[in-house]
C-alpha positions, -999 to 999 in steps of 0.1 A, spaced: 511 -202 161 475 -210 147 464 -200 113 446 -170 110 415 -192 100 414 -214 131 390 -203 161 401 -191 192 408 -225 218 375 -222 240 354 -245 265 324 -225 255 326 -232 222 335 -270 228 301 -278 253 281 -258 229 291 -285 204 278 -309 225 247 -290 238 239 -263 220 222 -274 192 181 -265 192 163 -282 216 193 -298 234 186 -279 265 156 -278 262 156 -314 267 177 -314 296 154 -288 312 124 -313 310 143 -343 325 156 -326 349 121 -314 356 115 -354 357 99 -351 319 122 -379 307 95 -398 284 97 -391 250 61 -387 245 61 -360 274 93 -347 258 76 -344 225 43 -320 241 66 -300 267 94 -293 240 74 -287 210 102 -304 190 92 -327 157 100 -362 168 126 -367 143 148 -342 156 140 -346 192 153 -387 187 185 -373 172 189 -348 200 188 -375 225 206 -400 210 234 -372 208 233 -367 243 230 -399 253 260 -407 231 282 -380 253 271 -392 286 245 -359 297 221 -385 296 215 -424 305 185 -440 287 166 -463 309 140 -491 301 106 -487 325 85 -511 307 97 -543 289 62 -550 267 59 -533 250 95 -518 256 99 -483 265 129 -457 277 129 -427 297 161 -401 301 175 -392 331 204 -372 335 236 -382 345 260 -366 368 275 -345 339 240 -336 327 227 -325 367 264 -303 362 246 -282 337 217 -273 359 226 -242 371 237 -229 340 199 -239 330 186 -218 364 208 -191 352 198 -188 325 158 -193 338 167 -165 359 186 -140 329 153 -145 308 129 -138 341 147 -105 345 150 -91 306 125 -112 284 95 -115 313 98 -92 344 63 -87 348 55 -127 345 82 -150 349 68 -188 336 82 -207 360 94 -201 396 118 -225 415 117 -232 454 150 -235 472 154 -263 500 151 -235 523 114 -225 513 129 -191 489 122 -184 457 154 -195 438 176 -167 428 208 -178 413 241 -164 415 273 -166 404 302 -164 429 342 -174 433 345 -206 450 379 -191 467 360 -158 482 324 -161 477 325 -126 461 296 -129 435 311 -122 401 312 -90 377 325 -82 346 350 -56 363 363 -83 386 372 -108 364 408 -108 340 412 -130 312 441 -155 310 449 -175 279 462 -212 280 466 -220 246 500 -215 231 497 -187 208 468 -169 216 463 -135 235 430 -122 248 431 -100 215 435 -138 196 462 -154 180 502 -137 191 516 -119 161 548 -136 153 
């Protein structure tokens, strides 16, 4: 049974401890955008340099990124993603696509093109029945040995 002072088990919680620290995706938004030099990282992100070379160190050192050499004198990197990194693209374009809809309807910043030619309008769906999901759909089922949706079992 946990203690009444230990956090609820939780996958969110564990990639936001790898990601979700200020400017982390905001990093990954500009090299997947192809923005991976630090200079260009520096101007797009707005980030002071100190913290932006901690940021990608960190995720370098988790494998969202790979740091690459393109010049050898003097010697320089760029970041590119890796496959775990391109994973957490769409939750990026969802969450381009929550602040389009509720933070600037009138004037989203960016648009994205599908390969078909559309305007890119992301959804969620079940991989089983390609329903796209809602809140009413979905039931909660804990894994973790003592805890209930509520939190942790009374004993």
């Amino acid at each position: 049974m946990p203690a009444a002072k230990d956090p609820r088990p939780c996958s969110i919680a564990d990639t936001l401890a790898l990601v979700g620290e200020k400017y982390s995706l905001l990093v990954l938004r500009e090299v997947c955008l192809g923005n991976g030099r630090f200079d260009q990282l520096v101007r797009n992100i707005g980030a002071p340099r100190d913290v932006l070379a901690t940021r990608l160190k960190r995720l370098v050192d988790v494998g969202v990124l790979e740091k690459t050499a393109y010049s050898e004198k003097p010697l320089r990197h760029e970041y590119r993603p890796t496959q775990a990194g391109l994973e957490l693209e769409p939750v990026l374009v969802t969450l381009k696509e929550w602040g389009d809809r509720h933070l600037n309807p009138e004037s989203p910043p960016m648009v994205l093109e599908h390969v078909c030619g559309h305007e890119l309008v992301p959804r969620v769906v079940c991989s089983e029945c390609g329903d796209e999901i809602r809140h009413d759909d979905l039931t909660a089922h804990p894994q973790t040995p003592g805890w209930t949706v509520a939190g942790p079992a009374v004993a």
